[in-house]
GUTI-481422 format. One record per residue (C-alpha): x, y, z; residue number from 1. Coordinates in steps of 0.001 Angstrom, whole numbers. Each point is the difference from the previous one (the first is absolute). Example, Ala and Ser with C-alpha at 12.3 -4.5 7.8 and 13.67 -1.06 7.14 Angstrom:
# GUTI-481422
@x = 12300 | y = -4500 | z = 7800 | i = 1
@x = 1370 | y = 3440 | z = -660 | i = 2
//
This chain:
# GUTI-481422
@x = 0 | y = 0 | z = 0 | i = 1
@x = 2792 | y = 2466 | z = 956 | i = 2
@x = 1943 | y = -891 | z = -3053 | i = 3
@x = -3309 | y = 1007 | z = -1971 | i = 4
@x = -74 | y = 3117 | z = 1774 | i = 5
@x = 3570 | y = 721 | z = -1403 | i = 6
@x = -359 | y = -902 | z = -2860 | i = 7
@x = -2895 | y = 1731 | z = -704 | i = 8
@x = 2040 | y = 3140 | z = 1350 | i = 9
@x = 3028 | y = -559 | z = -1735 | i = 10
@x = -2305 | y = -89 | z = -3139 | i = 11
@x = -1395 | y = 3211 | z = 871 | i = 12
@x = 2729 | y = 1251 | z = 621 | i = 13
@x = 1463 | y = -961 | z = -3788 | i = 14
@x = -3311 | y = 1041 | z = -1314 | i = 15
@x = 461 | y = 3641 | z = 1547 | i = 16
@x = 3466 | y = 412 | z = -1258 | i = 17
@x = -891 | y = -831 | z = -3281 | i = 18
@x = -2743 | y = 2722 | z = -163 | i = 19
@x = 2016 | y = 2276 | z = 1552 | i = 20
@x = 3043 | y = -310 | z = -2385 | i = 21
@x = -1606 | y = -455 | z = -2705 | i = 22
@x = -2938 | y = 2443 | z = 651 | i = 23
@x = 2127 | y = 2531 | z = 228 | i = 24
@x = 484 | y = 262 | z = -4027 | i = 25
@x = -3521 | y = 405 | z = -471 | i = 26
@x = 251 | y = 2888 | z = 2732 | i = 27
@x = 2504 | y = 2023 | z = -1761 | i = 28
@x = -2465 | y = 71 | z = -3211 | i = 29
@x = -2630 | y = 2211 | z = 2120 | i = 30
@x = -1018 | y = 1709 | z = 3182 | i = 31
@x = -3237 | y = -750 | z = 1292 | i = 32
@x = -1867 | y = 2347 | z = 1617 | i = 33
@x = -350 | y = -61 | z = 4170 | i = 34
@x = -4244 | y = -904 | z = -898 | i = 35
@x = 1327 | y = -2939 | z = -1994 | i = 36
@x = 2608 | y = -1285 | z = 2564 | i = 37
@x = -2869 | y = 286 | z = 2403 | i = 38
@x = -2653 | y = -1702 | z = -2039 | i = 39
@x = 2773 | y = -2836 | z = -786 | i = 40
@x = 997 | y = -488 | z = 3956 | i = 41
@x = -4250 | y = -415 | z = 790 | i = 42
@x = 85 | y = -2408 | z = -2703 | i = 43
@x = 2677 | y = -1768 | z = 1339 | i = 44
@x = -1060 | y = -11 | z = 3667 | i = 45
@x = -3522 | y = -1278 | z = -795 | i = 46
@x = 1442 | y = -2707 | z = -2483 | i = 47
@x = 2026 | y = -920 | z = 3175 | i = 48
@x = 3694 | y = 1072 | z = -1070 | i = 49
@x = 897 | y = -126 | z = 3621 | i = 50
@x = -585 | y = -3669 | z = 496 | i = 51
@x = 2391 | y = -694 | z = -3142 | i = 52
@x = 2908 | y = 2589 | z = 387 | i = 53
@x = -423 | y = 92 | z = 4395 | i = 54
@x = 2060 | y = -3391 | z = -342 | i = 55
@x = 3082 | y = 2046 | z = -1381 | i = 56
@x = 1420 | y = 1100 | z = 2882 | i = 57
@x = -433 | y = -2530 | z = 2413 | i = 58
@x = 774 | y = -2216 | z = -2828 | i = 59
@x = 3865 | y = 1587 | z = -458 | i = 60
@x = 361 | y = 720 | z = 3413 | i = 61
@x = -687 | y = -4016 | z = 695 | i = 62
@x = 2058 | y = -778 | z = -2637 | i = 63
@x = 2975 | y = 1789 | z = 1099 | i = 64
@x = -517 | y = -1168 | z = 3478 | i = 65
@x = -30 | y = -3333 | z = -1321 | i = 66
@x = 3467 | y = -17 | z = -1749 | i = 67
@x = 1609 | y = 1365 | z = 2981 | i = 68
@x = -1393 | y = -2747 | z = 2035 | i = 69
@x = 1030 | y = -2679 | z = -2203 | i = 70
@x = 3280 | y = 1694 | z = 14 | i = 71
@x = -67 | y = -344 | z = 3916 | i = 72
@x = -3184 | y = -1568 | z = 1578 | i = 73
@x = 1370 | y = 1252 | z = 3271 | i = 74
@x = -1232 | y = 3631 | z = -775 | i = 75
@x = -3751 | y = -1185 | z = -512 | i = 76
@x = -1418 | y = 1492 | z = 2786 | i = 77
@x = 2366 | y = 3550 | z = -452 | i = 78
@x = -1053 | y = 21 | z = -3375 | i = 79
@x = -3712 | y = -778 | z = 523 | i = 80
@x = 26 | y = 3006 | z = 2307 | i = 81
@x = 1949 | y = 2181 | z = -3160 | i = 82
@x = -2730 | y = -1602 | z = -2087 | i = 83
@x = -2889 | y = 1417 | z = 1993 | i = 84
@x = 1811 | y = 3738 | z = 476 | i = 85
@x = 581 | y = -169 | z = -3647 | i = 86
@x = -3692 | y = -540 | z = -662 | i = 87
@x = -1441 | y = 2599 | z = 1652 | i = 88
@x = 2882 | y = 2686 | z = -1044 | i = 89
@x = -325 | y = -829 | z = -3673 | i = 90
@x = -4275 | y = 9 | z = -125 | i = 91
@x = -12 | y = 3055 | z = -1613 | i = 92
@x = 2357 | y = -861 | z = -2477 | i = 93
@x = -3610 | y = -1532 | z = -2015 | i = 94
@x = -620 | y = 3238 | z = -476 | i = 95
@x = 2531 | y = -31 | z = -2708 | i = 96
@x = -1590 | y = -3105 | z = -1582 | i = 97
@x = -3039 | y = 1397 | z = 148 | i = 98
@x = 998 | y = 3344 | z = -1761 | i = 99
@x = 1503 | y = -2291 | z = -2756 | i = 100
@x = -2351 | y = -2027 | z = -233 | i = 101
@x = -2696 | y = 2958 | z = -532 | i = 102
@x = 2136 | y = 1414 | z = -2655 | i = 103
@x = 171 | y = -3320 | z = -1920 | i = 104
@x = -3765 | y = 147 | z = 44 | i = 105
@x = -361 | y = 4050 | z = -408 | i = 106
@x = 2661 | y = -634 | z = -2967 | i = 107
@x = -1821 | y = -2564 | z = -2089 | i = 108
@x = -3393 | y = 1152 | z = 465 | i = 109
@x = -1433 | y = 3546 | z = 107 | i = 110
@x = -1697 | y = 2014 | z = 2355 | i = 111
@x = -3566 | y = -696 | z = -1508 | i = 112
@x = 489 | y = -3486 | z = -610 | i = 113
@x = 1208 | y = -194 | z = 3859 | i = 114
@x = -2677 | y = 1756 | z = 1370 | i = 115
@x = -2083 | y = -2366 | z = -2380 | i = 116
@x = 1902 | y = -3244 | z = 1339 | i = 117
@x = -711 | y = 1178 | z = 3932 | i = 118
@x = -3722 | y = 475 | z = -696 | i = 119
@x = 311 | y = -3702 | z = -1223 | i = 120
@x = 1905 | y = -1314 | z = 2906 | i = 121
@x = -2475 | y = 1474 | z = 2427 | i = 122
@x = -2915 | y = -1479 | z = -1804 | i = 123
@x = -1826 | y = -3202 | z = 1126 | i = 124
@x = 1111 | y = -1820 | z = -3293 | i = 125
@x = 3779 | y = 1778 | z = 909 | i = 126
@x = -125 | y = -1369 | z = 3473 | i = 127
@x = -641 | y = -3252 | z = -1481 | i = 128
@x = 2432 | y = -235 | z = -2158 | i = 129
@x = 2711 | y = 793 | z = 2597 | i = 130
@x = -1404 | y = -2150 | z = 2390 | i = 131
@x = -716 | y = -3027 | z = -2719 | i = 132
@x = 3401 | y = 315 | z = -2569 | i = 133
@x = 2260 | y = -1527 | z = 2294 | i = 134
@x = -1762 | y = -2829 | z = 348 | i = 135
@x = -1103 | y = -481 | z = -3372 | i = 136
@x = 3562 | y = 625 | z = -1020 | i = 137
@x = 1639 | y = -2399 | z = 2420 | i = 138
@x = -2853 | y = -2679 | z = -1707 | i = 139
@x = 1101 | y = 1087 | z = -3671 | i = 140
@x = 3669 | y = -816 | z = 1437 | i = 141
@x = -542 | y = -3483 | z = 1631 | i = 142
@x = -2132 | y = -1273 | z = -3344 | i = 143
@x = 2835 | y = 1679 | z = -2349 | i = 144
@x = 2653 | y = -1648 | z = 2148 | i = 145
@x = -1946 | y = -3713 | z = -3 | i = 146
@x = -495 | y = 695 | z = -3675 | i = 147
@x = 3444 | y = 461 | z = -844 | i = 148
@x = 1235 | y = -2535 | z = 1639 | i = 149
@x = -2357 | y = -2509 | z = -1572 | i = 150
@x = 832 | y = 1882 | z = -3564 | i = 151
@x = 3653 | y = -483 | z = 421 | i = 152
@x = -459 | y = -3759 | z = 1032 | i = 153
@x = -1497 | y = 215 | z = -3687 | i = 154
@x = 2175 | y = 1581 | z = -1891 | i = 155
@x = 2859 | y = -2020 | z = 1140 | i = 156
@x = -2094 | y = -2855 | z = -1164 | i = 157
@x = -183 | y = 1444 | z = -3293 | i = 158
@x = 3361 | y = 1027 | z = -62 | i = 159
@x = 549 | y = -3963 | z = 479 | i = 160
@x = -2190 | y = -1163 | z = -2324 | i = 161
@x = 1360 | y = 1985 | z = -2940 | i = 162
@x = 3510 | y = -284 | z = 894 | i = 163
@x = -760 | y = -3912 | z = 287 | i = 164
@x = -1037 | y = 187 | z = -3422 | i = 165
@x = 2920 | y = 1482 | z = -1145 | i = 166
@x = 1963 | y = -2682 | z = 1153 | i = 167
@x = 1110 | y = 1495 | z = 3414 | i = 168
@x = -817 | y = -1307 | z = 3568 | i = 169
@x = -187 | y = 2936 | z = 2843 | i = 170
//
C-alpha cells in the first residue's frame, strides 16, 4: 500500500515536471490575462488539481528521505522528523504548481472558452463527469490492458503460423 502511495507520488511528481518544463514553451508564446489565470485555477480546483499535483511534494520530500535512509537506515527516525519539517515549510511551494499549471490552461484556451469550460464544470452534467471519468477511464484501461494482452497472444500466433510456412520454426 505504501509503495502505491509512492509511486503514485513519484508519478506525480514526473507528471508535474513535465508540464512545468515543457509548459513553459507554450508560456513564452502569450500572456494571459490575470481573469484567465483565475478562470483556469477555478477550473482546476473544481476538476480536483489538488488531489493530483498535492502528491508532489510529499512525494519528493519522501523520496529524498528515502535514499538517505537506504544510504544509512540508522538516520530513519532523524530523517522522518526532517521529512515532516520539510513538509510543512515547503506547502506553499504548490502555489508555484498551481500558477503553472493555470497558465498551461490560460495559454491553450482563451478567456471565453474558460469562462465557458467553468460554467460546464459547475453544471450537474460537469459534476458528473468529474466525478464519473475516473472511473470510466480506469474501466477503459483494465479492458484495453486484458485486450492487449489477449491480442498479442494472437499475433504471436500469427507471427508463427506464417513464419512456419515459410519454412521457419519460432
Amino acid at each position: 500500500m505504501m509503495r502505491n502511495k509512492f509511486s503514485a507520488a513519484v508519478r506525480a511528481a514526473a507528471i508535474g515536471a513535465a508540464m512545468l518544463a515543457f509548459g513553459n514553451v507554450a508560456f513564452a508564446q502569450s500572456k494571459p490575462s490575470a481573469e484567465s489565470l483565475e478562470t483556469a485555477k477555478q477550473i482546476i480546483a473544481i476538476k480536483g488539481g489538488d488531489n493530483l499535483f498535492g502528491p508532489l511534494i510529499p512525494g519528493m520530500i519522501e523520496q529524498g528521505k528515502a535514499m538517505f535512509d537506504q544510504q544509512n537506515p540508522a538516520l530513519g527516525k532523524d530523517l522522518a522528523i526532517v521529512a515532516a519539517k520539510l513538509r510543512t515549510e515547503l506547502a506553499p511551494r504548490m502555489a508555484e504548481v498551481n500558477n503553472e499549471v493555470a497558465k498551461a490552461y490560460a495559454s491553450h484556451f482563451n478567456e471565453a472558452e474558460l469562462k465557458e469550460m467553468l460554467t460546464f464544470y459547475k453544471s450537474p452534467l460537469g459534476r458528473k463527469m468529474i466525478s464519473d471519468e475516473p472511473k470510466a477511464l480506469q474501466e477503459s484501461m483494465l479492458f484495453a490492458q486484458e485486450w492487449s494482452r489477449k491480442f498479442s497472444g494472437e499475433v504471436l500466433s500469427s507471427i508463427r503460423a506464417e513464419m512456419k510456412k515459410m519454412g521457419h520454426e519460432l
